[in-house]
NUDO-818989 format. One record per residue: residue number from 1; x, y, z of N, C-alpha, C in turn; residue in one letter. Coordinates in steps of 0.001 Angstrom, whole numbers, plus 500000, padded with zeros to 6 digits. Example, Ala and Ser with C-alpha at 12.3 -4.5 7.8 and 13.67 -1.06 7.14 Angstrom:
2
TINU  seq    n.px    n.py    n.pz   ca.px   ca.py   ca.pz    c.px    c.py    c.pz  type
TINU    1  513190  494310  507800  512300  495500  507800  513200  496700  507800     a
TINU    2  512850  497750  507080  513670  498940  507140  512900  500030  507870     s
END
This chain:
280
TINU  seq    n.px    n.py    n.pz   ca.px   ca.py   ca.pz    c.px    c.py    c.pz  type
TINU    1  500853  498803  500000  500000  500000  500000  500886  501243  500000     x
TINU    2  500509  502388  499062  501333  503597  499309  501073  504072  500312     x
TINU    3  502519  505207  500564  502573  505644  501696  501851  507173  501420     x
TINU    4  500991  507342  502461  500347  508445  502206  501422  509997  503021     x
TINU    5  500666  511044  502910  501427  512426  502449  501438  512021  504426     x
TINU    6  500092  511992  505276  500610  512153  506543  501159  511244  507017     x
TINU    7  501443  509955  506708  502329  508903  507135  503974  509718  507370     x
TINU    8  504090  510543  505995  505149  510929  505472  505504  512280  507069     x
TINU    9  504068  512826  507065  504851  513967  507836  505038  513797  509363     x
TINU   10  504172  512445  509569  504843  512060  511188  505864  511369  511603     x
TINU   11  505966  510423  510071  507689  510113  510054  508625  510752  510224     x
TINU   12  508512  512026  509653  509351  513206  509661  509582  513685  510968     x
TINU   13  508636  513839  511456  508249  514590  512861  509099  513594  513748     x
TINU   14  508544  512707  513809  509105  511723  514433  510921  511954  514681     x
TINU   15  510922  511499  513727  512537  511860  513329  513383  513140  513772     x
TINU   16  512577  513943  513579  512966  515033  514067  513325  515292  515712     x
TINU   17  511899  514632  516126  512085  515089  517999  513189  513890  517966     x
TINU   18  513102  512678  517469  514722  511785  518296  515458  512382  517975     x
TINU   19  515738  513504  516624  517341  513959  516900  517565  514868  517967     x
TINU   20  516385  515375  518013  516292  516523  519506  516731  516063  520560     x
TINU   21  516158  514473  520979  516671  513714  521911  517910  513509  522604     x
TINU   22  518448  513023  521267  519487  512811  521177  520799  513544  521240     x
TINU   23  520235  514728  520575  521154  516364  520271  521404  516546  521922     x
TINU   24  520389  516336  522345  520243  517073  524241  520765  515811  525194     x
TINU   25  521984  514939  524612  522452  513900  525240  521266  513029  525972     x
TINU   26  519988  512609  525120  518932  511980  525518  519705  510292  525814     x
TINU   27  520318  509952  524953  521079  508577  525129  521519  508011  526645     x
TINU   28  522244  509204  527220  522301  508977  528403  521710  508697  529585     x
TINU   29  520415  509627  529542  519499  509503  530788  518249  508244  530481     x
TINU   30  518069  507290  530877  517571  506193  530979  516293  506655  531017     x
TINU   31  515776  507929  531335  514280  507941  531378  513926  508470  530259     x
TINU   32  514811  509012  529053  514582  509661  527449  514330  508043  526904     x
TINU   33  514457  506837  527575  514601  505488  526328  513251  504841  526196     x
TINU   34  512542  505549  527518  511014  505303  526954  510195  506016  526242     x
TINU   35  510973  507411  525976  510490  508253  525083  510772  507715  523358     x
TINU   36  512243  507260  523548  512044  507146  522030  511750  505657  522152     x
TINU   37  511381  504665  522897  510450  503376  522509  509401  504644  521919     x
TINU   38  508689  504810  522004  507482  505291  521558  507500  505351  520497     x
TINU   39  508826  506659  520012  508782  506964  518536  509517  504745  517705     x
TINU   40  509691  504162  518311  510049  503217  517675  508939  502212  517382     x
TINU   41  508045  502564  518325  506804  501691  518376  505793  502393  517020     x
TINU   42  505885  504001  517168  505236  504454  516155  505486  504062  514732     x
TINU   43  507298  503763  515014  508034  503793  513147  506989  502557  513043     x
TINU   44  507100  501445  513398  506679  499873  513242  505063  500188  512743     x
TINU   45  504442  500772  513796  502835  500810  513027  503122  501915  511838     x
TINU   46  503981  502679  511446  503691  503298  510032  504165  501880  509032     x
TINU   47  505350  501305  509546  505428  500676  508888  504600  499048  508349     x
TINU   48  503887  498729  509098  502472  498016  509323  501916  498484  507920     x
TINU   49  501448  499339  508407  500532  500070  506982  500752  500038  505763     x
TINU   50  502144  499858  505804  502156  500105  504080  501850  498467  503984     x
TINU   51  502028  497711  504716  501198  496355  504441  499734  495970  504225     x
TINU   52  498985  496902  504453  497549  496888  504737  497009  496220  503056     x
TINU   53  495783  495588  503244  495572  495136  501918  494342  495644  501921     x
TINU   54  493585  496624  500475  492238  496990  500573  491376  496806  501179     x
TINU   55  491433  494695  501218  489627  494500  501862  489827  494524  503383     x
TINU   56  491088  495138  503838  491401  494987  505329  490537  496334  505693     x
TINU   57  489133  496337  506003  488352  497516  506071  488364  498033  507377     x
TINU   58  488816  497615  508768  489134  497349  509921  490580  498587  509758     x
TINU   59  491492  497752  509281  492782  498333  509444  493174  499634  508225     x
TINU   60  491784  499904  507274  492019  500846  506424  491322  501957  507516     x
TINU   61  490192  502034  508247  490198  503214  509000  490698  503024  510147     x
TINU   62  491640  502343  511016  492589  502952  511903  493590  503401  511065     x
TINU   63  493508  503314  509805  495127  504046  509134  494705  505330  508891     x
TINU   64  493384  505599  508513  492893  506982  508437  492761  507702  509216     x
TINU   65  492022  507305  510783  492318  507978  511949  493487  507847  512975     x
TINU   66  494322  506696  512412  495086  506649  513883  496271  508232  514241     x
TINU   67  496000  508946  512722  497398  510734  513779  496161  510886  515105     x
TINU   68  494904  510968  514516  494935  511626  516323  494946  510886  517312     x
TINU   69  495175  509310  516904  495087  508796  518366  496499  508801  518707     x
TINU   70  497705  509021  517836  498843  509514  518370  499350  510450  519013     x
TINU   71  497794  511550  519011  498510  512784  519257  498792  513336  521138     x
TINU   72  497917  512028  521935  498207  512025  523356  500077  511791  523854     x
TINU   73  500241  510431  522766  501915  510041  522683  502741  511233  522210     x
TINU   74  502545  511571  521521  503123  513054  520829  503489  514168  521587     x
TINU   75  502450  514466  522136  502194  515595  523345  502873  515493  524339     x
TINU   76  502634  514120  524866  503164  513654  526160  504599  513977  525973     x
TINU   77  505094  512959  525074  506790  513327  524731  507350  514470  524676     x
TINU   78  506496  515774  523795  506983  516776  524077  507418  517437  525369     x
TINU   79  505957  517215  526567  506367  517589  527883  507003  517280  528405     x
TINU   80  507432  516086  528210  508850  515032  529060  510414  516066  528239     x
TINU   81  510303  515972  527289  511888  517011  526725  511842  517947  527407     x
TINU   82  510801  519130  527144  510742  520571  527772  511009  520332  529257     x
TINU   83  510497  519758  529792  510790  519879  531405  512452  519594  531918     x
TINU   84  513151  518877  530888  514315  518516  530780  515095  520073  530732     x
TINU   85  514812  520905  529684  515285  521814  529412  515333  523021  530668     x
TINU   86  514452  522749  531904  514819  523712  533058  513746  524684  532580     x
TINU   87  513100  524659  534164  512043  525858  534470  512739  527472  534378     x
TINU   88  513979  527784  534736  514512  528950  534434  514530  529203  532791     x
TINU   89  515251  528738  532220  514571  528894  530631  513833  529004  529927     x
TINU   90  513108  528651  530141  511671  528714  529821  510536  530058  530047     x
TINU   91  510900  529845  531610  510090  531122  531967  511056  532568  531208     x
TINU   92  512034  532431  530937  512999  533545  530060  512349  533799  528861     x
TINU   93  511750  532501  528418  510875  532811  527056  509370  533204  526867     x
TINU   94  509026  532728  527923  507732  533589  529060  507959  535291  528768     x
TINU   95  509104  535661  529726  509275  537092  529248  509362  537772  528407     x
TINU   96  510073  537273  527385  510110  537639  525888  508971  537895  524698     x
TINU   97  508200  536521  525335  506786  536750  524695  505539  537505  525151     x
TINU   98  505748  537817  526555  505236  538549  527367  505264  540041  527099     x
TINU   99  506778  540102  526435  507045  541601  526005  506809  541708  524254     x
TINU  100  506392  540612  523642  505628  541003  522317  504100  541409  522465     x
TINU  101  503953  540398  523872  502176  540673  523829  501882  542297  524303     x
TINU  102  502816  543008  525190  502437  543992  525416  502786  545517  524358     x
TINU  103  503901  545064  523903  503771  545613  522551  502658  545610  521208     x
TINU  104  502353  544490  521248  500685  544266  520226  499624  544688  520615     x
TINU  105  499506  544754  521946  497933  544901  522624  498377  545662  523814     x
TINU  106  499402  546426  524301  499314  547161  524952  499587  546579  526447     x
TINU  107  499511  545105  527023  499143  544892  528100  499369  543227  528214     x
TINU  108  498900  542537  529051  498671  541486  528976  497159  540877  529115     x
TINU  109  497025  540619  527751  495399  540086  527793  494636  538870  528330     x
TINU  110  495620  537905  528561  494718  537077  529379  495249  536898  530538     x
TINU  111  496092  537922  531149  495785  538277  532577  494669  539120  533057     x
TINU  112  494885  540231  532179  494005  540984  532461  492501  540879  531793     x
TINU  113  491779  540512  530743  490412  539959  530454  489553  539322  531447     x
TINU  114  489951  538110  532026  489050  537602  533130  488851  538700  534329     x
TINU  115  489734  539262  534556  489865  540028  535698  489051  541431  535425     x
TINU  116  489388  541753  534049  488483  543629  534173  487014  542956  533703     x
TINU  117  486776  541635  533295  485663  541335  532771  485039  539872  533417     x
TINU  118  485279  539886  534804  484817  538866  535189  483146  538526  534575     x
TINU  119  482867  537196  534381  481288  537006  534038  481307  535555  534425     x
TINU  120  480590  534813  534973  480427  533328  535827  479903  533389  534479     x
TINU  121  479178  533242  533422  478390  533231  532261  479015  532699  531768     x
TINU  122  480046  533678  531072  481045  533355  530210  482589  532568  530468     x
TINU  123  482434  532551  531708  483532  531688  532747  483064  530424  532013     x
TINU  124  482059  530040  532205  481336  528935  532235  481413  528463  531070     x
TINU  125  480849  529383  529775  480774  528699  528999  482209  528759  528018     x
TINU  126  482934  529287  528038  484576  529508  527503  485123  528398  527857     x
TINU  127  485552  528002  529448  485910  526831  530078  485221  525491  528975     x
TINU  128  484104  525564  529210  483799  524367  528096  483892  524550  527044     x
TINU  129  484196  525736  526222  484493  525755  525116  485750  525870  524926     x
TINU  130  486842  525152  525808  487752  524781  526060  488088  523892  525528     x
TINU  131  487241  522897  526173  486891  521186  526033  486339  520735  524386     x
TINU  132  486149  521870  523879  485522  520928  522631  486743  520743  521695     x
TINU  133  488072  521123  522444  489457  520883  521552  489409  519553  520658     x
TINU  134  488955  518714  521616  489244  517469  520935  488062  517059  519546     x
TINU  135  486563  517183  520937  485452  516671  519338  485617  517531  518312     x
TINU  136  485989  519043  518152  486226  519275  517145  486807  518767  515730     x
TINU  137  488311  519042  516885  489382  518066  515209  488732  516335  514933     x
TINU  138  487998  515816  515642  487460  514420  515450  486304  514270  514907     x
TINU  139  485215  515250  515068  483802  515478  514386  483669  515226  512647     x
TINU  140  484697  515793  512444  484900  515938  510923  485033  515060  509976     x
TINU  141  486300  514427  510483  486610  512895  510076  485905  511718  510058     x
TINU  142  485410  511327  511442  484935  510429  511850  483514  510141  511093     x
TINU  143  482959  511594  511154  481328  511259  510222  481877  511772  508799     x
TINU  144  482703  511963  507771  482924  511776  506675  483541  510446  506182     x
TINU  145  484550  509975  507298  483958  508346  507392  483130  507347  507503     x
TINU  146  482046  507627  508014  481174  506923  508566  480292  507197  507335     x
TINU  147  479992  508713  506557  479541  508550  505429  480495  508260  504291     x
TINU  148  481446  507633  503918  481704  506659  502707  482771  507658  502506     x
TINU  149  483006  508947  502739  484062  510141  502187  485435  510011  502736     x
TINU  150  486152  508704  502771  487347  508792  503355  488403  509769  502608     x
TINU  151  488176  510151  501352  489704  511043  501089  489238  512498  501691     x
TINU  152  488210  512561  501744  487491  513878  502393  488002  513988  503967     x
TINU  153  487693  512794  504373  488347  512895  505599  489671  512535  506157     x
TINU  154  490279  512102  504768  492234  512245  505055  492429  513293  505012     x
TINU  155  491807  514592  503845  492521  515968  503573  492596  516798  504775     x
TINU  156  491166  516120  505256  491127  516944  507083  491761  516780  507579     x
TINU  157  491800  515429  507840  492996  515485  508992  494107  515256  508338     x
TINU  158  494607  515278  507301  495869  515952  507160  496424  517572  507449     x
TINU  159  495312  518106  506816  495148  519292  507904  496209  519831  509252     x
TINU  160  494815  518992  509922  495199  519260  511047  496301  518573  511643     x
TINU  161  496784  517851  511134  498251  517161  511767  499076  518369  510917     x
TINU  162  499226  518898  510046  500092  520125  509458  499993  521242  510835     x
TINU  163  499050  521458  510958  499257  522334  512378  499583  522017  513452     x
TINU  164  499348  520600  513971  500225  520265  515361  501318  520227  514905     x
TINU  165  501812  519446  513948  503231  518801  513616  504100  520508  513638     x
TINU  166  503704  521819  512697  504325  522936  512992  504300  523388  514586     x
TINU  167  503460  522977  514868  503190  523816  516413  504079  523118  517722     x
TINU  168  504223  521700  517292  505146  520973  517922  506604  520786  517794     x
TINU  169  507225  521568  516552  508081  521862  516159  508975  522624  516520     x
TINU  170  508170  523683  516778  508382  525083  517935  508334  524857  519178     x
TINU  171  507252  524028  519955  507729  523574  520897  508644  523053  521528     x
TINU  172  509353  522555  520862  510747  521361  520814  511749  522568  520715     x
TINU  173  511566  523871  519719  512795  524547  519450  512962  526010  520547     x
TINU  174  511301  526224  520581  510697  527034  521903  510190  527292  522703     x
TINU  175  510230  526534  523629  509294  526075  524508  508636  527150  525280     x
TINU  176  507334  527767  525538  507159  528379  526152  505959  528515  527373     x
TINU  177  506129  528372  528642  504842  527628  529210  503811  528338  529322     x
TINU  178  503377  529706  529079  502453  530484  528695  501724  530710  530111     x
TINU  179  500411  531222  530189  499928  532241  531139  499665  531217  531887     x
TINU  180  498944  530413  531786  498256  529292  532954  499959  528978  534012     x
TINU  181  500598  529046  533674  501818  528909  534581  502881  529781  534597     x
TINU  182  502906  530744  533911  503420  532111  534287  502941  532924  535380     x
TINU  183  501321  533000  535453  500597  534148  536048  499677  533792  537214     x
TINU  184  499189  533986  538474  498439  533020  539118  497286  533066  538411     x
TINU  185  496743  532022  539173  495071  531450  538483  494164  532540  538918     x
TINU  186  492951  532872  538281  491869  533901  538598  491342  532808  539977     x
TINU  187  490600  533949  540853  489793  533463  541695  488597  533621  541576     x
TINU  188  488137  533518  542605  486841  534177  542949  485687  533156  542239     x
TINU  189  484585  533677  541620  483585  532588  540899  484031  532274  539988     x
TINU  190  484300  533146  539079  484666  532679  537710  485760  531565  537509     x
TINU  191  486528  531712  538787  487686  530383  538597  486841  529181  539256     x
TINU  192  485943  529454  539876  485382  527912  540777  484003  527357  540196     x
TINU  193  483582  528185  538620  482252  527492  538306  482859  525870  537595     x
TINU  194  481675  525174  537518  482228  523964  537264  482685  523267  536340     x
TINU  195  483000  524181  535258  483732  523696  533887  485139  524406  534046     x
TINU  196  485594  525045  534386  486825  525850  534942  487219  524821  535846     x
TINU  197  486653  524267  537119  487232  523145  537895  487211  522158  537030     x
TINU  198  486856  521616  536237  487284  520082  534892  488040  520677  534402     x
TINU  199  488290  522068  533817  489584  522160  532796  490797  522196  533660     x
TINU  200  490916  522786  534663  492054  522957  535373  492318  521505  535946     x
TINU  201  491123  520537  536074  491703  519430  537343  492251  518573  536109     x
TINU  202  492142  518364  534667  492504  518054  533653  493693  518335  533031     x
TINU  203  493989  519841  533035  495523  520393  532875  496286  520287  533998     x
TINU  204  495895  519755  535122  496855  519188  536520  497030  517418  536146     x
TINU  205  496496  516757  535331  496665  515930  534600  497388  515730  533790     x
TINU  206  496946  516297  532817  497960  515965  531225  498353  517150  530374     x
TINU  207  498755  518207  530923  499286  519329  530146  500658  519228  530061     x
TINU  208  501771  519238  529246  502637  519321  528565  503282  520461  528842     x
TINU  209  504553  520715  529587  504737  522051  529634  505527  522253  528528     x
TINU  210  505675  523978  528710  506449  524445  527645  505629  523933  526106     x
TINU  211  504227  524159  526086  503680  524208  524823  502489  525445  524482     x
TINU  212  503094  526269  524633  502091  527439  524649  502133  527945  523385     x
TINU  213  503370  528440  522533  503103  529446  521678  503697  528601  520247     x
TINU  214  503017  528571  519295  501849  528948  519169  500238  528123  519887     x
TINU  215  499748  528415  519509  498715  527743  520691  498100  526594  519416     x
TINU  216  498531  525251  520362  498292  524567  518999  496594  523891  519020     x
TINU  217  495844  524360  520450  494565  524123  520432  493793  525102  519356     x
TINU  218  493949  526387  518790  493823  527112  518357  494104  526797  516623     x
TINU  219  495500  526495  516534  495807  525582  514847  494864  525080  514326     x
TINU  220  494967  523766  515420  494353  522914  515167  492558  522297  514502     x
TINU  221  491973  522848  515445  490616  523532  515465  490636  524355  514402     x
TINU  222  491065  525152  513874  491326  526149  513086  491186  525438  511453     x
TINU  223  492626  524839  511500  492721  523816  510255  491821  523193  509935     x
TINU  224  491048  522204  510862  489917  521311  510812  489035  522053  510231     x
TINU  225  488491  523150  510822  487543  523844  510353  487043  524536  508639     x
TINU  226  488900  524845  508515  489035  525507  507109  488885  524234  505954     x
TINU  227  489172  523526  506308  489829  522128  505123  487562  521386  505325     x
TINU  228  487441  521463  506283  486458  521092  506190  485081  521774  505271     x
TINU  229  485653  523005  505399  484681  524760  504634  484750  523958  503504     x
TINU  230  486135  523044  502466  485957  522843  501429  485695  521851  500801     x
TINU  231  486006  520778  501920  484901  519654  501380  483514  518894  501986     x
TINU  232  482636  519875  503054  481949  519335  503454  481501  520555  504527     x
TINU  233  480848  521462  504130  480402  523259  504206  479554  522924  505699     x
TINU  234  478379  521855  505302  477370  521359  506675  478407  520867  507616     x
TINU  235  479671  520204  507562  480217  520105  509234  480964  521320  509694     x
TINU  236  481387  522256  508487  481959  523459  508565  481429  524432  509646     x
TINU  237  480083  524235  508794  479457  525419  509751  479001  524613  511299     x
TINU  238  478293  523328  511306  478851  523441  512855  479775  523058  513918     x
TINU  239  480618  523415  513185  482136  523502  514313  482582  525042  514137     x
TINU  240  481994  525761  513443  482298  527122  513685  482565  527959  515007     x
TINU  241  481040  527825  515554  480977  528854  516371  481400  528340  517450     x
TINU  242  481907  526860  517828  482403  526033  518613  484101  526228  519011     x
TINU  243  484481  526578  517390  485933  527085  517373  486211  528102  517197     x
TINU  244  484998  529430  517232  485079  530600  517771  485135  530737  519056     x
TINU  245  484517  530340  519936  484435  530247  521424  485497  529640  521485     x
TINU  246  486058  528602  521798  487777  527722  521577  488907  529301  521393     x
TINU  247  488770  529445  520178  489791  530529  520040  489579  531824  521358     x
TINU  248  488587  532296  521747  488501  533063  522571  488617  532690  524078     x
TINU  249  488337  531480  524145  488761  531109  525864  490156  530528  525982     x
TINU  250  490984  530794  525170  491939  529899  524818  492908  531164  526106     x
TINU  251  492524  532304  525423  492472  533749  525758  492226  534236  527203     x
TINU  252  490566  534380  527423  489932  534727  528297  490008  534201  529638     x
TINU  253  489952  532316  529532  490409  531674  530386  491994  531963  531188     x
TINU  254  493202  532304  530459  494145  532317  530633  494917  531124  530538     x
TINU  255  494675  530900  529206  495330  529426  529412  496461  529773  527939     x
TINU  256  496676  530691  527324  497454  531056  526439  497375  532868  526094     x
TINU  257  498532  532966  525638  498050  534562  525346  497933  534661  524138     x
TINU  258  497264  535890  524329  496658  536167  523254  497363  536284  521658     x
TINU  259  499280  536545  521844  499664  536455  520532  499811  534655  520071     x
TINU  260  500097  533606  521458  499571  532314  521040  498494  532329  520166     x
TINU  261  496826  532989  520460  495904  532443  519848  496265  533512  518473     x
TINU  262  496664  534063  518005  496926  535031  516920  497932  534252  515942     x
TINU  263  498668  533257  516670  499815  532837  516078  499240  531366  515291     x
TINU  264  498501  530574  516648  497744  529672  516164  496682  529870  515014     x
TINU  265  495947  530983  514917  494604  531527  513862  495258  531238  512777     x
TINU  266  496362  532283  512434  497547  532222  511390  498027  531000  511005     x
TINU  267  498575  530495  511343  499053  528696  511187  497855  528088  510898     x
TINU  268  496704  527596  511628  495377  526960  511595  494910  527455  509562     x
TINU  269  494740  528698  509532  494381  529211  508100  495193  527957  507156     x
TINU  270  496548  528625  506980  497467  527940  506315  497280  526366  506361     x
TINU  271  497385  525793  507426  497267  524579  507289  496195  523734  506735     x
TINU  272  494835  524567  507126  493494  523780  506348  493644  524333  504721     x
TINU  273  494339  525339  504571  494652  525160  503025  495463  524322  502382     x
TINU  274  496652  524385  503030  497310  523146  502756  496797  521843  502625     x
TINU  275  496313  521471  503577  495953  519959  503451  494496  519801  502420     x
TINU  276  494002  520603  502049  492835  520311  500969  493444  520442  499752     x
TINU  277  495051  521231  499807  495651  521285  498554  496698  519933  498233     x
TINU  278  497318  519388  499137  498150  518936  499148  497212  517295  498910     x
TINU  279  497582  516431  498064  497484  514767  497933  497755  514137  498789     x
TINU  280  496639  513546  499388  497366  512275  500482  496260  510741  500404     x
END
């Protein structure tokens, strides 16, 4: 079976973070060798695939969906390097970007937004429009699969793996841990209604440090959305206003700043063009 365009770009990717690994004397420390099992476990299932035989209808859509079920392994790995790289560094790049955001906008916006604009309303519903990170980039695919449109739903999510794979790229080269751990947490109601307590008891879970800028919840969502505008307008429009709210609590919440979500919008565009242009 050929190898398709995103096989191609997580191979790449792949490849890329072990030389990172490795570059950062990963060989040595015994706890980098379960990082790159991973990427070795990944090479083997790309390489699986190109074995796949048509009527294998089972193993033709885990080949279509399995980037996002990689993208927990992906993530994860990233946070395991960055933390390697030292909390003093990092937060250095904190400052730096801290001092673009106040140059663009004058200030810092998602310190200051929740705070001059507290609303339990919009606490509420931002926080969960937090959460729709995931059904978003998955909505698309999954029911253009389910209706018979699998290249419709490779271009998507090729897509959107073009925007993590850039966004993770930068992570690896810039890590930056952004407002949710730069700045303290808001109080008061707006931090204690009950979708704000799931996002936070969730990012005390599985957040990745040093992955803030560009904001790849923002790409991502983004891409999906655009690549979807062109082959399939009815899921377009409703993940819209889903990944309008997304882009703005990304913000409001304080869980990225605001030139993250500006950086991500930008990338997200590009990438859902890309991948409806690009063959896979």
């Amino acid at each position: 079976m050929a190898v398709r365009t995103v096989d191609k770009l997580i191979a790449g990717y792949v490849a890329f973070i072990t030389l990172v690994i490795v570059a950062r004397g990963g060989l040595l420390d015994p706890g980098n060798w379960l990082l790159l099992g991973i990427h070795a476990l990944i090479a083997v299932l790309l390489l699986l695939f190109t074995r796949l035989q048509p009527t294998d209808r089972v193993g033709q859509v885990l080949h279509d969906l399995y980037p996002l079920l990689l993208l927990p392994a992906l993530y994860s790995v990233l946070g395991a390097i960055n933390v390697q790289l030292g909390m003093v560094e990092t937060f250095a790049r904190d400052a730096l970007v801290q001092s673009w955001e106040a140059a663009l906008f004058g200030g810092q916006v998602s310190y200051d937004w929740i705070r001059s604009a507290p609303s339990v309303f919009w606490s509420g519903v931002l926080h969960l429009a937090y959460l729709g990170y995931y059904p978003i980039i998955m909505v698309g695919p999954v029911t253009l699969i389910a209706l018979g449109r699998r290249s419709d739903a490779r271009h998507v999510l090729l897509a959107t793996m073009i925007a993590f794979v850039a966004c993770y790229i930068v992570f690896a080269l810039f890590p930056v841990a952004g407002p949710n751990y730069a700045f303290e947490h808001p109080v008061g109601d707006v931090r204690e209604v009950w979708s704000a307590e799931l996002v936070y008891s969730l990012l005390d879970r599985g957040s990745a440090f040093g992955t803030a800028f560009p904001s790849s919840h923002v790409a991502a969502t983004v891409a999906a959305t655009v690549a979807l505008w062109h082959v399939c307008r009815p899921l377009s429009l409703g993940v819209l206003v889903p990944t309008v709210l997304l882009i703005i609590s990304t913000v409001y919440c304080q869980m990225h700043y605001a030139i993250d979500a500006a950086g991500g919008l930008a990338l997200g565009i590009v990438a859902g063009l890309a991948g409806v242009k690009l063959r896979d």
